[in-house]
C-alpha atoms as a printed R data frame, in Angstrom:
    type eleno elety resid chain resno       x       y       z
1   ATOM     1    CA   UNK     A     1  10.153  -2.113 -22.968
2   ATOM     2    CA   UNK     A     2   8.773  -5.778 -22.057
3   ATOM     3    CA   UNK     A     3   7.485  -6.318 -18.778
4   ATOM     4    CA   UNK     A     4   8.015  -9.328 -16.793
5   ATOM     5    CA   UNK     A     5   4.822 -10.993 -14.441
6   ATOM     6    CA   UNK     A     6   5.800 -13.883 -12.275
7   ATOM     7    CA   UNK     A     7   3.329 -15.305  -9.747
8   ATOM     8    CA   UNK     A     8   1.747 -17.714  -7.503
9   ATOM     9    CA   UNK     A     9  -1.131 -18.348  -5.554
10  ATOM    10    CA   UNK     A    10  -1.857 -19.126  -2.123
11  ATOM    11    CA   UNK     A    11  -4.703 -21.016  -0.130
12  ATOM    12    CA   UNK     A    12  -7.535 -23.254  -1.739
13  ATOM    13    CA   UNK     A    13 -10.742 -21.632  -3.705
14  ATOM    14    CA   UNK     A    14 -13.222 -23.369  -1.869
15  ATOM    15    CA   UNK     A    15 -15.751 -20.845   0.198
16  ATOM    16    CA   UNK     A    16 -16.914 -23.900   2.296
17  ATOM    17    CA   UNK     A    17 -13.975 -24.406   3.760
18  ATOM    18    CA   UNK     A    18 -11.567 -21.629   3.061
19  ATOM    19    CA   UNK     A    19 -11.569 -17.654   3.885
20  ATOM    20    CA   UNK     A    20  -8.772 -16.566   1.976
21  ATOM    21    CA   UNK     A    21  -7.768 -17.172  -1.702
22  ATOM    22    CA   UNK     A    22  -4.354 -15.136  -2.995
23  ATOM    23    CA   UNK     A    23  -2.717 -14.195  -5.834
24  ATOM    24    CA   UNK     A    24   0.836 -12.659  -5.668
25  ATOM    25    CA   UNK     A    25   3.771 -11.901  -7.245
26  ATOM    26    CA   UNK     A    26   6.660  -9.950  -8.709
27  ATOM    27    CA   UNK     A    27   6.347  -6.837 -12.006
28  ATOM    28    CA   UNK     A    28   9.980  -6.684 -13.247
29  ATOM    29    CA   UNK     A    29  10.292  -3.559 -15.811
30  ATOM    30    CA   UNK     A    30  12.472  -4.472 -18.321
31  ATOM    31    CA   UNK     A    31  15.427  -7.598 -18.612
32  ATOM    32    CA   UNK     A    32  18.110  -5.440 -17.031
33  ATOM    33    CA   UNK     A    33  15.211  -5.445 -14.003
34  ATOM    34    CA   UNK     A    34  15.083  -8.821 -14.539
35  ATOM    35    CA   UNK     A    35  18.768  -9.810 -14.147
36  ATOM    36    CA   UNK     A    36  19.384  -7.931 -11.286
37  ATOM    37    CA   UNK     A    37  16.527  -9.342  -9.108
38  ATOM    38    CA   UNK     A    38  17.028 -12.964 -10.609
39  ATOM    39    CA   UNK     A    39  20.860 -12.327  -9.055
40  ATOM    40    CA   UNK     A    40  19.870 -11.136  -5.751
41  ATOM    41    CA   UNK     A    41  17.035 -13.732  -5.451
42  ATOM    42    CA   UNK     A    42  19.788 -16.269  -6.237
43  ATOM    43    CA   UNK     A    43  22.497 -15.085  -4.018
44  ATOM    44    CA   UNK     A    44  20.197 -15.428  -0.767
45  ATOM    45    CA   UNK     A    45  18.754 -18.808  -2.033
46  ATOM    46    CA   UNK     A    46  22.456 -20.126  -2.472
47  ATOM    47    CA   UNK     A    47  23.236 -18.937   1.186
48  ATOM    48    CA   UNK     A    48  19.594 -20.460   3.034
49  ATOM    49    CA   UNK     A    49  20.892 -23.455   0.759
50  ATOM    50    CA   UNK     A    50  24.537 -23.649   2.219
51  ATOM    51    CA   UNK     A    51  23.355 -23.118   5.848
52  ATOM    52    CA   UNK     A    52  20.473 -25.788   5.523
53  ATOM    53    CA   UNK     A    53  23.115 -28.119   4.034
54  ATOM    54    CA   UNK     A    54  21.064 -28.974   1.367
55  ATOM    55    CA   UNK     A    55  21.449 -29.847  -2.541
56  ATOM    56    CA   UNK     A    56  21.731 -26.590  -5.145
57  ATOM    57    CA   UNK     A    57  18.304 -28.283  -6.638
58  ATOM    58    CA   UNK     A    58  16.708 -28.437  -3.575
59  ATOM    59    CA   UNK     A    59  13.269 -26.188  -4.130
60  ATOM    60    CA   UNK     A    60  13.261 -23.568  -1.637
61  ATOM    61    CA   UNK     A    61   9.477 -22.818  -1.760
62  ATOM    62    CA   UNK     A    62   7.134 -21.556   0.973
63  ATOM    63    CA   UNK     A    63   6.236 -25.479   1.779
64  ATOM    64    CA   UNK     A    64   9.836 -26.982   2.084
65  ATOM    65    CA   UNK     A    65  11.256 -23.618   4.243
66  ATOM    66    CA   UNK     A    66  10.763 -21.956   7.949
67  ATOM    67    CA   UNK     A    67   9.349 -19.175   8.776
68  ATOM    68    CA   UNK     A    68  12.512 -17.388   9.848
69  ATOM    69    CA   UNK     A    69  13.756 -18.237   6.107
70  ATOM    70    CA   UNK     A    70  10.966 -17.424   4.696
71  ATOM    71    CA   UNK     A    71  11.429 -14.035   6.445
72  ATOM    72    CA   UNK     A    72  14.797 -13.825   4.831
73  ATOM    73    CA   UNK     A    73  13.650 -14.750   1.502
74  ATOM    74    CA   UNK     A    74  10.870 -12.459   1.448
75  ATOM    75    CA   UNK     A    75  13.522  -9.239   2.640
76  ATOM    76    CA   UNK     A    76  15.555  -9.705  -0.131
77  ATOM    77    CA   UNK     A    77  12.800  -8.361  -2.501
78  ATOM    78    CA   UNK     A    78  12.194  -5.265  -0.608
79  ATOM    79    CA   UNK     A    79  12.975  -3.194  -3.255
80  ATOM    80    CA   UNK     A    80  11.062  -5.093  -6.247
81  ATOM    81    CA   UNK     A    81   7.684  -4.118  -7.351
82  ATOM    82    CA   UNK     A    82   4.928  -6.801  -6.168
83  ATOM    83    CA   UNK     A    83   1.088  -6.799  -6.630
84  ATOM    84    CA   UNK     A    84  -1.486  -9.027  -4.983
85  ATOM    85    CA   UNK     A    85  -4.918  -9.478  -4.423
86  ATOM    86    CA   UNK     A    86  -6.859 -11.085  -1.307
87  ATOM    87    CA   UNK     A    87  -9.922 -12.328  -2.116
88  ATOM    88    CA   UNK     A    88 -12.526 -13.060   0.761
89  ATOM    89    CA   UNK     A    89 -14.489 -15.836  -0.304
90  ATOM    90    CA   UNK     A    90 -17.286 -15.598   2.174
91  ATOM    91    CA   UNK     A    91 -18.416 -12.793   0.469
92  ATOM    92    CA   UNK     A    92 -18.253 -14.592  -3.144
93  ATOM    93    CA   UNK     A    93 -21.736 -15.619  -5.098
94  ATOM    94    CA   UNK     A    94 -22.139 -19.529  -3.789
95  ATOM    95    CA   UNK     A    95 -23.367 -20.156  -7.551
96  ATOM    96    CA   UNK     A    96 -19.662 -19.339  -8.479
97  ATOM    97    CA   UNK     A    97 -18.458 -22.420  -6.699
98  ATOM    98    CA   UNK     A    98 -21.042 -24.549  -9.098
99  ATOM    99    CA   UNK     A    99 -18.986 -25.221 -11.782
100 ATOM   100    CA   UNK     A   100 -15.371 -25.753 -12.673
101 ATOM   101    CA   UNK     A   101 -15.424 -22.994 -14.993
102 ATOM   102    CA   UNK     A   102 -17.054 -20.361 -13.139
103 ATOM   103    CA   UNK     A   103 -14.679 -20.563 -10.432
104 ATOM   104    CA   UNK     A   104 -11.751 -20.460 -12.624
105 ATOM   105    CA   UNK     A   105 -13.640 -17.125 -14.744
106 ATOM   106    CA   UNK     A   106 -13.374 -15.676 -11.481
107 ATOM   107    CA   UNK     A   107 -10.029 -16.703 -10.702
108 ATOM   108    CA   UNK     A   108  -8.403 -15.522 -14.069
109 ATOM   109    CA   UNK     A   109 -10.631 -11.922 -13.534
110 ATOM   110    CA   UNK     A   110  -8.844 -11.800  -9.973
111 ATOM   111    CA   UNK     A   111  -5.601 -12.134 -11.805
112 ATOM   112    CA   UNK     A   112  -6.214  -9.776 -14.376
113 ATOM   113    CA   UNK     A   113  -7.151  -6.900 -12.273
114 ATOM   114    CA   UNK     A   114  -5.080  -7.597  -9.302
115 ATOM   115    CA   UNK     A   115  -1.718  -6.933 -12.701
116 ATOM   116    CA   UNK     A   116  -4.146  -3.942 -14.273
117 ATOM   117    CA   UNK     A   117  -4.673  -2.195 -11.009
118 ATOM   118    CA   UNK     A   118  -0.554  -2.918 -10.413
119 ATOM   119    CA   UNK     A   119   0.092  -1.742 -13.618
120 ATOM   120    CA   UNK     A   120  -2.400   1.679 -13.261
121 ATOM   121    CA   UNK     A   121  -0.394   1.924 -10.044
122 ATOM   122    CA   UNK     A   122   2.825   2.237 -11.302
123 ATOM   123    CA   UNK     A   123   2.177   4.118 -14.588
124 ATOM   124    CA   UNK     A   124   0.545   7.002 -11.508
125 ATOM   125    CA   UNK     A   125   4.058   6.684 -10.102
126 ATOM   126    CA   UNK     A   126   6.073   7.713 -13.129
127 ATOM   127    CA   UNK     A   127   7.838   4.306 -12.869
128 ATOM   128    CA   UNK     A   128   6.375   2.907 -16.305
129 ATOM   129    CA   UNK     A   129   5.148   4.668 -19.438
130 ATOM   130    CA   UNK     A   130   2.255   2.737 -21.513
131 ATOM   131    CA   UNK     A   131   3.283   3.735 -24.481
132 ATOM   132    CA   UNK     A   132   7.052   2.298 -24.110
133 ATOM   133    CA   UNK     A   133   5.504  -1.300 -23.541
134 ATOM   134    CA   UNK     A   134   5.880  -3.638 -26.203
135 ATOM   135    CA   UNK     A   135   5.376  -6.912 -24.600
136 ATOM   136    CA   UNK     A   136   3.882  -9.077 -21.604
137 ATOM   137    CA   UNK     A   137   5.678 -11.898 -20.657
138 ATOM   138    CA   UNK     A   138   3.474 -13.751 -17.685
139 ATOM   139    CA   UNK     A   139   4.923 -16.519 -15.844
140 ATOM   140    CA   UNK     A   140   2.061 -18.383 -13.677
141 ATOM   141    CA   UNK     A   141   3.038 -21.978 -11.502
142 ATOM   142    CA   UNK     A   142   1.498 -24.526 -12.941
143 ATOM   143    CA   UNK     A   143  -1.722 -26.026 -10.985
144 ATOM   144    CA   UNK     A   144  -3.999 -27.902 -11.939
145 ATOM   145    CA   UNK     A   145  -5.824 -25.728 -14.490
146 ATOM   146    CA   UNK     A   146  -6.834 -27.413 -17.551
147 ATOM   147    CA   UNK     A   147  -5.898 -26.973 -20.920
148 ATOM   148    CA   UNK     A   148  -8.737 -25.067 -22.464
149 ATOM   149    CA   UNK     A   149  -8.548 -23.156 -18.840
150 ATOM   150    CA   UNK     A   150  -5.229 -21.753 -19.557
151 ATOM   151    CA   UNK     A   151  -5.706 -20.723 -23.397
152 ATOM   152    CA   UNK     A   152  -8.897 -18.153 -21.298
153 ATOM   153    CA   UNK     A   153  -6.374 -16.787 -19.150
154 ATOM   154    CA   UNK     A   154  -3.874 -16.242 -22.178
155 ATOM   155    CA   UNK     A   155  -7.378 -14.827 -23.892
156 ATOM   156    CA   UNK     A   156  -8.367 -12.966 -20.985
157 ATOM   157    CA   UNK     A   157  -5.002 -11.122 -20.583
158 ATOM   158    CA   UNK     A   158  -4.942 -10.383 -24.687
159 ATOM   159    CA   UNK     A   159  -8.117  -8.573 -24.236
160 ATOM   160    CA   UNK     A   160  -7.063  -6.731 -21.303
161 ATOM   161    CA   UNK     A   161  -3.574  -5.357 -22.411
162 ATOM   162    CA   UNK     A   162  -3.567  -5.479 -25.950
163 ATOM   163    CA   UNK     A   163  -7.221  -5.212 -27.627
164 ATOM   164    CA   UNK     A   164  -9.003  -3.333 -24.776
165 ATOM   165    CA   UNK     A   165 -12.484  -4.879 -23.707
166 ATOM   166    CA   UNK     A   166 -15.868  -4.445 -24.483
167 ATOM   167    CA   UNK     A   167 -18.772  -4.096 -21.748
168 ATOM   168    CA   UNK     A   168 -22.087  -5.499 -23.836
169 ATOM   169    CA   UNK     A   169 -24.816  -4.476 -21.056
170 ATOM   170    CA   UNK     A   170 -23.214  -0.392 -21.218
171 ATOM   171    CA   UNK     A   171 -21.937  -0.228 -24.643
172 ATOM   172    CA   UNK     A   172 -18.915   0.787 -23.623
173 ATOM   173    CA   UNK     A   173 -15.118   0.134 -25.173
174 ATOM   174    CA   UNK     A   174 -12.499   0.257 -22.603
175 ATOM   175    CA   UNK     A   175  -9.269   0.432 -24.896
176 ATOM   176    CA   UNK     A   176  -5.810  -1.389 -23.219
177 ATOM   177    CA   UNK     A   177  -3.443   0.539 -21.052
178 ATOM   178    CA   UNK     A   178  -0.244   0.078 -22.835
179 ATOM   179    CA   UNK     A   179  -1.828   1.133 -27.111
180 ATOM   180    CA   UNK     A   180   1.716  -0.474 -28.666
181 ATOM   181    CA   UNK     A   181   1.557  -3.772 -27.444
182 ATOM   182    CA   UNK     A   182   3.028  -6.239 -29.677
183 ATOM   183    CA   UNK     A   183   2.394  -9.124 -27.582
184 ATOM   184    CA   UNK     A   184   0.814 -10.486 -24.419
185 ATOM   185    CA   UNK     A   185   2.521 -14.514 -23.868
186 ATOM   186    CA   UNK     A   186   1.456 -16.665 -20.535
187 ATOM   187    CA   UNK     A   187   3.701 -19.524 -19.848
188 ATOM   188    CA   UNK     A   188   3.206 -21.934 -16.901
189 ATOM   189    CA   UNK     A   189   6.400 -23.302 -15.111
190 ATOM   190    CA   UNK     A   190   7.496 -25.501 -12.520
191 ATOM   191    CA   UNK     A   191   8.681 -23.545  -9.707
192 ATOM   192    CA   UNK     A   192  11.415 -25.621  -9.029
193 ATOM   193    CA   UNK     A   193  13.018 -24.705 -12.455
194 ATOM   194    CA   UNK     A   194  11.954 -20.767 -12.416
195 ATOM   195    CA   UNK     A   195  13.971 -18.859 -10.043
196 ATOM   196    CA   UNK     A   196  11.474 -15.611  -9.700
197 ATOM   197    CA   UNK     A   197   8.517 -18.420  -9.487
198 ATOM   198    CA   UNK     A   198   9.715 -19.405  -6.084
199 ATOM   199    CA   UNK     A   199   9.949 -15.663  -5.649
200 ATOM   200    CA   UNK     A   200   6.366 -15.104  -6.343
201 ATOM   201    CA   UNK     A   201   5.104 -18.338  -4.215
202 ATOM   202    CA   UNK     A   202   7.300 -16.168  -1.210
203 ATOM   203    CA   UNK     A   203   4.986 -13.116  -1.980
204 ATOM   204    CA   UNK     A   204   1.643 -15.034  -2.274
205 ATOM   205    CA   UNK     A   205   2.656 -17.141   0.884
206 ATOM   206    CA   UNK     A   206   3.152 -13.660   2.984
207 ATOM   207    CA   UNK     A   207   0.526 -11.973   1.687
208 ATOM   208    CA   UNK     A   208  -1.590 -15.524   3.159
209 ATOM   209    CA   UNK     A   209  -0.607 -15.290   5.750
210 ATOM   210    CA   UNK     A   210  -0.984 -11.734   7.121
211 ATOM   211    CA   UNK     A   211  -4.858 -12.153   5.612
212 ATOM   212    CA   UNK     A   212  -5.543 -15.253   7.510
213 ATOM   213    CA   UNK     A   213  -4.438 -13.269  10.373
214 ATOM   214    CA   UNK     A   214  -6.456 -10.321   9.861
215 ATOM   215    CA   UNK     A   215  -3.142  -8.466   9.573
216 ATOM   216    CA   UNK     A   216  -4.933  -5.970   6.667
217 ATOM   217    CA   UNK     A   217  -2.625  -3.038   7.853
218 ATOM   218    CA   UNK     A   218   0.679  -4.747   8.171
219 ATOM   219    CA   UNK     A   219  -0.364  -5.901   4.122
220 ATOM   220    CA   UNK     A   220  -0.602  -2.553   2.920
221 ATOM   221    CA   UNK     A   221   2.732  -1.366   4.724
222 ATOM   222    CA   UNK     A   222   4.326  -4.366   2.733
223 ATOM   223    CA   UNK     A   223   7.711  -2.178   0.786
224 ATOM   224    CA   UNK     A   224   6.516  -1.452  -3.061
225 ATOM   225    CA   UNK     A   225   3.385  -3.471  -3.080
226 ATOM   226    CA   UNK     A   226   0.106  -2.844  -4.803
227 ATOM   227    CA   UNK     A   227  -2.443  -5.034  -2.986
228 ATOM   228    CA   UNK     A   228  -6.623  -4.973  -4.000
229 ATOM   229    CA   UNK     A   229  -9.223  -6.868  -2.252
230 ATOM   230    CA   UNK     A   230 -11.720  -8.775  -3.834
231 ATOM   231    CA   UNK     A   231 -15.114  -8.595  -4.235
């Protein structure tokens, strides 16, 4: 089985100014699970499109739609499995915030565990088996992350789901969840070309949103989501 990760984040990392920082997003299990949502996600987007009166490449992402539409476009993954994680940034290390690469360590280990915990999740559930997985396919939106930034992540994710990782201070070997992994591959898209991208920025948008309004509750009612809060 390959498993497919799309996502997006929402709000700025910056504990100065900023509360909230989100990632969020969409686990398809398997390309028939792909196809079907990629359909449905398609069919509402064509409608929204058609009542807006706008062009079939117009990008409907959280920025360019209302709230009533985003309501819509948010509904019609009810049924898809989604993982997020909130993370409060007041209660971050300032020292974090020194550097360019500290912060984005930290942002890449948010990732990582906000998918792992996801994943743990839904192997509990009986909905996955680890040892069917062959491959990870991770589609992220493109920011501003720099080069050498985004070969960690791809690193980071490697070590996590197909080599296991190794805790220096304990000794300790924690070996990967899924022990036939073939391959773990991160791609970064432009949303306005990747359908289930504008899906994920939907998810990370609502999931923003309900944080920044303390709504803590309503996010863990959210339909087949796995949602951990960071630190």
């Amino acid at each position: 089985m390959n498993i497919y990760v799309y996502s997006d984040e929402s709000g700025v990392f910056d504990k100065a100014h900023n509360d909230y920082f989100v990632f969020g997003g969409l686990i398809l299990l398997g390309t028939e699970d792909k196809e079907i949502w990629s359909r449905k996600y398609a069919s509402v987007e064509k409608i929204l499109r058609t009542n807006k009166d706008v062009a079939a490449d117009y990008e409907l992402k959280a920025t360019q739609v209302t709230n009533k539409e985003k309501g819509k476009l948010f509904r019609a993954l009810n049924g898809c499995h989604k993982f997020g994680v909130v993370v409060k940034q007041k209660k971050i290390l300032s020292r974090i915030f020194l550097s360019k690469k500290d912060k984005q360590r930290y942002l890449d280990y948010a990732y990582k565990i906000a998918v792992k915990r996801a994943f743990e999740s839904l192997i509990q559930e009986g909905m996955m088996h680890p040892d069917e997985v062959e491959r990870l396919y991770f589609y992220v939106d493109e920011h501003t992350t720099a080069t050498n930034g985004r070969y960690e992540l791809q690193e980071a994710l490697e070590q996590e789901f197909k080599l296991g990782t190794f805790n220096y201070k304990y000794d300790t070997y924690y070996p990967p969840i899924f022990t036939g992994m073939k391959a773990v591959q991160l791609e970064y898209c432009n949303s306005k070309s990747k359908l289930l991208v504008r899906a994920a920025d939907i998810v990370a948008n609502k999931i923003y949103y309900l944080a920044k309004n303390d709504m803590e509750k309503e996010i863990r009612e959210v339909q087949n989501m796995n949602i951990i809060y960071l630190p």
